[in-house]
C-alpha positions in Angstrom: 57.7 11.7 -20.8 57.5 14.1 -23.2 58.6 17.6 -23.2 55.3 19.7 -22.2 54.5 16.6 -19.8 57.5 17.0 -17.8 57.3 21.0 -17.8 53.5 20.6 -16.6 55.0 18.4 -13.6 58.2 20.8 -12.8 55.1 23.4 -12.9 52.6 21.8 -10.8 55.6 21.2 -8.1 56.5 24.7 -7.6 53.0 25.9 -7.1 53.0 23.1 -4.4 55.6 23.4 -3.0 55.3 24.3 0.9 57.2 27.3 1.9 57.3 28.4 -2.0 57.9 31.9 -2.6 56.7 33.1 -6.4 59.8 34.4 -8.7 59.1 37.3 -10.7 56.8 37.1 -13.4 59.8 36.6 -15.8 59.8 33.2 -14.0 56.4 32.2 -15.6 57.4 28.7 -17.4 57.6 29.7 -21.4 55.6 26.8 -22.7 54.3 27.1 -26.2 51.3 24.8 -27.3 52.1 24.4 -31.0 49.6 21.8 -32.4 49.7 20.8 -36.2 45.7 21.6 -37.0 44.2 20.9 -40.3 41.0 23.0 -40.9 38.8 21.0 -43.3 34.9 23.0 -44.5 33.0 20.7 -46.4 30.6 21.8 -48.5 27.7 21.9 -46.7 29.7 23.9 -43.5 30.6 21.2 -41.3 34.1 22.2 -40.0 36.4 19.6 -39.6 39.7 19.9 -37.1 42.6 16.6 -37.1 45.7 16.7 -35.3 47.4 13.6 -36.5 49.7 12.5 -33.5 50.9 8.8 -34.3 53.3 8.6 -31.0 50.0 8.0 -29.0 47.5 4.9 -29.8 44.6 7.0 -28.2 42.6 9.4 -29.9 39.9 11.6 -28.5 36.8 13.0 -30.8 34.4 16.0 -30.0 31.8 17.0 -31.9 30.4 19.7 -31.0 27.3 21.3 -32.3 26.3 25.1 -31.4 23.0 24.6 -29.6 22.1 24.8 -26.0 20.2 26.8 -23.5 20.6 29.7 -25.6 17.9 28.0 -28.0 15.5 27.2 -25.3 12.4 29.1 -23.8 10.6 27.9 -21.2 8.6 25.5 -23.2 11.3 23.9 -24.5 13.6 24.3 -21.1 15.8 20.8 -21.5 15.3 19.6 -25.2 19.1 20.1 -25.8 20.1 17.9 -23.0 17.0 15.4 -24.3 18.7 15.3 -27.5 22.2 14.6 -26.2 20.6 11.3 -24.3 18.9 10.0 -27.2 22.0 10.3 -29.1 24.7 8.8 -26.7 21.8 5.8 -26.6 21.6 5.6 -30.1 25.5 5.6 -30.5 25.6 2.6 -28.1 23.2 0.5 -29.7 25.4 0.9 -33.0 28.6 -0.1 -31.5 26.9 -3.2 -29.2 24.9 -5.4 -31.3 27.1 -8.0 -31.3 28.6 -6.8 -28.2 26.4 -6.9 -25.1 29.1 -4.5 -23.1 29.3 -1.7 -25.9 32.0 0.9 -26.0 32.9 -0.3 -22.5 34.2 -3.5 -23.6 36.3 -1.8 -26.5 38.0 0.3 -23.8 36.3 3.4 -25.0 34.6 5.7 -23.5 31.7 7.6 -25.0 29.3 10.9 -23.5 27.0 13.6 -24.5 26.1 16.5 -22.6 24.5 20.0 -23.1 25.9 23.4 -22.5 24.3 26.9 -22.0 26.1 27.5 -25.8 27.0 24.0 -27.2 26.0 20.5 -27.4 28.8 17.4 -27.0 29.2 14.1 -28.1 33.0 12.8 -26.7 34.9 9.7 -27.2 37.8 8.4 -26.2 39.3 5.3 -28.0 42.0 3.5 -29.5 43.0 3.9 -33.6 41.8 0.1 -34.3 38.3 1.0 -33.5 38.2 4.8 -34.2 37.0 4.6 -37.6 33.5 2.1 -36.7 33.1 4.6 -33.9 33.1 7.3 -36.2 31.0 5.8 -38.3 28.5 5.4 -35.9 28.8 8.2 -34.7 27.9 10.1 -37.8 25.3 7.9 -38.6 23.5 8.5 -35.2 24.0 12.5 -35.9 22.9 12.2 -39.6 19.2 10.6 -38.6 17.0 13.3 -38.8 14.1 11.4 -37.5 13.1 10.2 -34.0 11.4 6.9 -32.9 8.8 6.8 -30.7 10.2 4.3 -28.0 13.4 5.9 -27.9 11.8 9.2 -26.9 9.3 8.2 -25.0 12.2 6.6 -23.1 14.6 9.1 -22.8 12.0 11.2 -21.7 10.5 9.7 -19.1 14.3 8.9 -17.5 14.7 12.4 -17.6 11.1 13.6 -15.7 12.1 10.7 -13.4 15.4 12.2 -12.3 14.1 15.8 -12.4 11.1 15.6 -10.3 13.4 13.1 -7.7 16.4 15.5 -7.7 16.5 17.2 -4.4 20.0 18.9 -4.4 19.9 21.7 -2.7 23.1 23.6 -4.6 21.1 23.0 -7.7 17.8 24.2 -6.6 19.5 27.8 -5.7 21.9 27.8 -8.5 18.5 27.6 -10.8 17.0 30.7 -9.2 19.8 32.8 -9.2 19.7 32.4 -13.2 15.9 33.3 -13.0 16.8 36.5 -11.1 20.3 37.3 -12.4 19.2 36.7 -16.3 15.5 37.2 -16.3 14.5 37.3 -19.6 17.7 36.0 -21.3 18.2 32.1 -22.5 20.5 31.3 -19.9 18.1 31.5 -17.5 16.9 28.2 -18.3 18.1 25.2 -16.2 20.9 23.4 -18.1 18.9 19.7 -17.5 15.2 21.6 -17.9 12.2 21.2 -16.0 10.0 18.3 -15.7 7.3 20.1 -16.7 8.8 21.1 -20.3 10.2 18.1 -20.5 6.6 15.7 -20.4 5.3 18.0 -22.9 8.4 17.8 -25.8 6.5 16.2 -28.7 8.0 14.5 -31.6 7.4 17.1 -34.0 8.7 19.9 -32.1 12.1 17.8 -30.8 12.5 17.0 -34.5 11.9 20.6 -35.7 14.6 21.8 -33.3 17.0 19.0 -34.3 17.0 19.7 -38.3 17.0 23.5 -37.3 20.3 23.6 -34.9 22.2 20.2 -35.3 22.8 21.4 -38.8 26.4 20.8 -40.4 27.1 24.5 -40.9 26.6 25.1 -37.0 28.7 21.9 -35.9 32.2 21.5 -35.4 33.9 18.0 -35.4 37.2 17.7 -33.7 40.0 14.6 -33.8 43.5 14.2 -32.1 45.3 11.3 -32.0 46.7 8.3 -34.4 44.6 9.0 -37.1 45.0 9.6 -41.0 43.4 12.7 -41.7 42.6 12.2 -45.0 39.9 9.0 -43.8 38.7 10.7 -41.2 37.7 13.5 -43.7 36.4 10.9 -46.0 33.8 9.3 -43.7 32.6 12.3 -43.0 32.1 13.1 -46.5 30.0 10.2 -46.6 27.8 10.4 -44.0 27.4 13.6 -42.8 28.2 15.4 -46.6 24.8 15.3 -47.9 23.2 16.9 -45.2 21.8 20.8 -46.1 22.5 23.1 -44.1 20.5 24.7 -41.4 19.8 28.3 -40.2 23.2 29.9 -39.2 22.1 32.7 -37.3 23.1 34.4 -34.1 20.9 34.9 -31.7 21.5 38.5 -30.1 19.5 39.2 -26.8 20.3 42.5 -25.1 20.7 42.2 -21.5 21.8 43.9 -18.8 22.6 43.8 -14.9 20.3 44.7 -12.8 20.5 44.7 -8.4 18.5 41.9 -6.7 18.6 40.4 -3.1 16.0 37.2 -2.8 15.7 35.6 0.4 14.5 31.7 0.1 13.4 29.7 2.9 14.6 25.9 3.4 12.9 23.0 4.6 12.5 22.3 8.0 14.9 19.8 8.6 17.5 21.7 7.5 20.4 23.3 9.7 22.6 25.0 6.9 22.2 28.5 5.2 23.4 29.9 1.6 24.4 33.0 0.1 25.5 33.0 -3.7 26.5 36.3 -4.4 27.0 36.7 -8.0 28.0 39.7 -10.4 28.1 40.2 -14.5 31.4 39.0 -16.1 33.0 38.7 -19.6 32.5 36.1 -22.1 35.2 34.2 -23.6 35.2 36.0 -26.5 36.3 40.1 -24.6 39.1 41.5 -24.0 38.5 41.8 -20.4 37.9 37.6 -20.4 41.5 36.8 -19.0 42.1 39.2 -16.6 38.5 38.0 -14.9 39.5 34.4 -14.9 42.6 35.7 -12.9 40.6 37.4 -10.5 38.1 34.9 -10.1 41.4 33.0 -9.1 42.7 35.2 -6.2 39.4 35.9 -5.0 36.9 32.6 -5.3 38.9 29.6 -6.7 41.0 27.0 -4.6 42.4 26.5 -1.4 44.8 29.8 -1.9 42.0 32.5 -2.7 41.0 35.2 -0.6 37.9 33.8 0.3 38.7 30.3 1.6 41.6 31.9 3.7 39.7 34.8 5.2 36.2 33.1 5.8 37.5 29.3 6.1 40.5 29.4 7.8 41.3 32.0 9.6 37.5 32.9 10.8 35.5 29.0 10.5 32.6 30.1 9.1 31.8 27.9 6.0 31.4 24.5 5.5 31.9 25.0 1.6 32.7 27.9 -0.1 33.3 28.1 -3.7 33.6 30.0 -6.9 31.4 29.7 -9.5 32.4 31.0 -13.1 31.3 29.3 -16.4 32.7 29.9 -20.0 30.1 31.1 -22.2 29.7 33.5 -25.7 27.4 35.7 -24.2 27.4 37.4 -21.1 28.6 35.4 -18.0 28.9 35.7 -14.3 30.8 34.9 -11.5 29.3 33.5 -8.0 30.7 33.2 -4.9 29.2 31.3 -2.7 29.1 29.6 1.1 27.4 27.3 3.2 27.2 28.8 7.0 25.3 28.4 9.9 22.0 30.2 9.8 23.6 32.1 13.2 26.7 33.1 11.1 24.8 34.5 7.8 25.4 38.1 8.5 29.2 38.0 9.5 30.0 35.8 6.4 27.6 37.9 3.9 29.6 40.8 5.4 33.3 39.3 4.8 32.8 38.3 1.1 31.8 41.8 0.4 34.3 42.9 2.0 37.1 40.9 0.1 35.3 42.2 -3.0 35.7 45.8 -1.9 39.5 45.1 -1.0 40.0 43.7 -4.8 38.3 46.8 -5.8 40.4 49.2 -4.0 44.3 48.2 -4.3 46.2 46.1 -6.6 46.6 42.2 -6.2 50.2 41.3 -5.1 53.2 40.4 -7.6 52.9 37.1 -6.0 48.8 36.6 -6.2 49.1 37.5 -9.1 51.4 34.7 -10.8 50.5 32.3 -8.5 46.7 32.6 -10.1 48.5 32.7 -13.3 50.1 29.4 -12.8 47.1 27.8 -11.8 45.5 28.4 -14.6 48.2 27.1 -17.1 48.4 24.0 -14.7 44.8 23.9 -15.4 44.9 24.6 -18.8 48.1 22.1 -19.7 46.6 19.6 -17.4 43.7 19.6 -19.6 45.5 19.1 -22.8 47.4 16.4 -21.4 45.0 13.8 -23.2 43.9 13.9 -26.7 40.6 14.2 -25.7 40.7 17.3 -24.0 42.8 18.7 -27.2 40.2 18.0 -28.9 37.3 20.1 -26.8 39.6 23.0 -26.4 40.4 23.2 -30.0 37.2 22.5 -31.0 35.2 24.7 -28.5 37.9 27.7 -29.9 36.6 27.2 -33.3 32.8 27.1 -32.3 32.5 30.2 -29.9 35.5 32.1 -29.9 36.2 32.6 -33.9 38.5 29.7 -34.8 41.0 27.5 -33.0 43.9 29.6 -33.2 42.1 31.2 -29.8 43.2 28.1 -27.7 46.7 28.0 -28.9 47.0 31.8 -27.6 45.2 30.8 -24.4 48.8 30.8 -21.8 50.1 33.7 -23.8 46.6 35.6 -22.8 47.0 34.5 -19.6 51.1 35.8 -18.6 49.8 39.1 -20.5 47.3 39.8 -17.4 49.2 42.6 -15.3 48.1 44.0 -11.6 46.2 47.0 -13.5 44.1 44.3 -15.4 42.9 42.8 -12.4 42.4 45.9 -10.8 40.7 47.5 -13.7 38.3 44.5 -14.3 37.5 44.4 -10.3 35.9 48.3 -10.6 33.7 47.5 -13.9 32.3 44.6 -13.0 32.2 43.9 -9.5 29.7 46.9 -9.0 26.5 47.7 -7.4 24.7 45.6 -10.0 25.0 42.4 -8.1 22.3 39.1 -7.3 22.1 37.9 -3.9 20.6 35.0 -2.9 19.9 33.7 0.7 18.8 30.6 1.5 18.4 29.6 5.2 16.0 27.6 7.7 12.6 29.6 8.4 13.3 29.8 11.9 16.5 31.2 12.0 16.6 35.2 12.2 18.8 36.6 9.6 17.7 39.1 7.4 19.0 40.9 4.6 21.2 44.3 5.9 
């Protein structure tokens, strides 16, 4: 066991521990994540990150291209995560044609996802077969073209599952963007709409590919037993001669505004919602850190506010949660809970209740680190494998300036004091919030 594995355990115990009371924050563990990163630009702007780490056989890729939601309007709601589906498919193929069981039966494993700000292609795998993976990889990413079968397939998956999906948590999580973000990107749905989705032509899907999976907006991140200087030279190879695309920002101005939507559920159903939800930092402020402490003590875990007050000590939710995603532009933070429709207005009344009491006095010495070290749990527990190395420093470099940000992340985090929380609680959590109530039409709650 190595040295930041064992800390990460002797951490992860004391936060457990029953009966535990929290030292001082002097007694926050001084851990320092000290990675040896090579930054590699190649000509064309495709930034390159290796950590060569030869103790480990496993290395973990990202690449990571700067697209998502934020490049989609409602006609295009879903193309992103279209994209990412035809390009994990494509990847397989590469790596299976003598193989019928693919990545699988090399012990690797390979996704691709899309983000409100980023794209992602991940693999894990060992050094032998690294370098065909990344190969293939780059190959898949370098074909600017799209066949008709493998759209027309993707595509139709993706109506398929769209028009089936029937999750409730989804369904309201969707309008709450629509009324929280209105005419922002983010409002769009993160998998689309069926609708948008039927009508994504080849031309357009290849127009938006050579436009914003360009080199100079992508990011490609590798940690593990790896030389660096093949690693860069595949690259070169395959991915060197592309041009590069249109770098720009894209800037929307946006801001909070109150709304309260009721929503009605089917018949059948004998549960009610509220997601209350408020503006928050992206990664990038100042103010970013002391939120994610907050969100913490108030929403996150079996220790927060919330779950104490309205789950145990007073039985009204089924589920609650805490809802708080990382993204460049403006964010937000949800709470939310799943009640009895009899049992809406005494739990829409104790969570903002709790968030008037975080307003009003400053969070305990002991709240206070022991949300601190859940998130460097988190955090190291996330860096444990290459892989997640790999997102973290690679994410860093794409939306928050250059990797350096991730190396400073638990140094961020023991910095947040009781005034930061306190401070962030009054300018955010304000007026300006969304609520969203979902419950059975015959039930008689309304809002207050």
């Amino acid at each position: 066991m190595n040295k930041v594995s064992g800390l990460l355990v002797l951490l992860l115990l004391l936060v457990t521990a029953p009966g535990y009371a929290a030292p001082s924050p002097s007694g926050l563990p001084e851990i320092t994540v000290r990675d040896n990163v090579t930054r590699t630009v190649l000509k064309n702007g495709l930034t390159v990150l290796v950590v060569e780490d030869h103790t480990s056989d496993i290395v973990g890729l990202e690449v990571l291209f700067r697209v998502g939601q934020v490049n989609e309007d409602d006609s295009t709601a879903g193309i992103t995560n279209l994209i990412q589906s035809i390009l994990v498919r494509r990847i397989s193929k590469a790596t299976s044609e003598d193989d019928p069981h693919g990545v699988e039966s090399k012990g690797s494993i390979l996704n691709g996802n899309a983000n409100p700000d980023y794209a992602e292609i991940s693999l894990l795998t060992d050094a032998k077969n690294f370098p065909d993976f990344l190969g293939s990889i780059s190959q898949a990413v370098a074909q600017r073209t799209f066949r008709d079968e493998e759209l027309n397939e993707e595509r139709r998956k993706m109506v398929e599952y769209l028009e089936g999906d029937q999750r409730v948590f989804r369904a309201i999580y969707e309008i709450f963007l629509q009324q929280f973000y209105r005419y922002h990107p983010y409002r769009q749905p993160q998998e689309g709409h069926a609708g948008s989705v039927r009508q994504l032509s080849k031309p357009r899907v290849e127009a938006y590919y050579a436009r914003y999976y360009a080199p100079n907006r992508t990011v490609i991140s590798v940690v593990g037993d790896v030389d660096r200087r093949k690693v860069i030279s595949i690259l070169e190879e395959k991915l060197g001669p592309l041009p590069q695309g249109d770098d720009k920002r894209l800037e929307v101005s946006w801001e909070p505004k109150p709304v309260e939507k009721e929503l009605y559920l089917s018949s059948g159903s004998n549960l009610a919602w509220i997601f209350l939800g408020y503006p928050a930092p992206g990664m990038k402020s100042p103010d970013y850190m002391p939120m994610r402490v907050l969100h913490s003590i108030l929403g996150e875990g079996l220790s927060s506010r919330l779950w104490v007050e309205l789950r145990e000590k007073r039985g009204l939710a089924y589920e609650l949660g805490s809802i708080y995603p990382t993204l460049e532009g403006p964010s937000h933070m949800i709470e939310y809970i799943v009640t009895t429709p009899n049992q809406l207005n005494e739990s829409q009344s104790r969570i903002f209740k709790e968030i008037k009491r975080i307003q009003k006095d400053p969070v305990s010495p002991s709240e206070l680190e022991g949300a601190k070290r859940k998130l460097i749990g988190a955090y190291l527990l996330e860096r444990e494998t290459n892989r997640g190395k790999a997102l973290q420093l690679g994410l860093a470099e794409l939306l928050a300036g250059g990797y350096q940000y991730d190396l400073q992340v638990l140094d961020r985090v023991r910095r947040v004091t009781q005034q930061d929380v306190l401070r962030v609680a009054q300018l955010f959590l304000k007026e300006n919030y969304t609520l969203v109530v979902a419950r059975p039409r015959s039930s008689g709650f309304s809002f207050p």
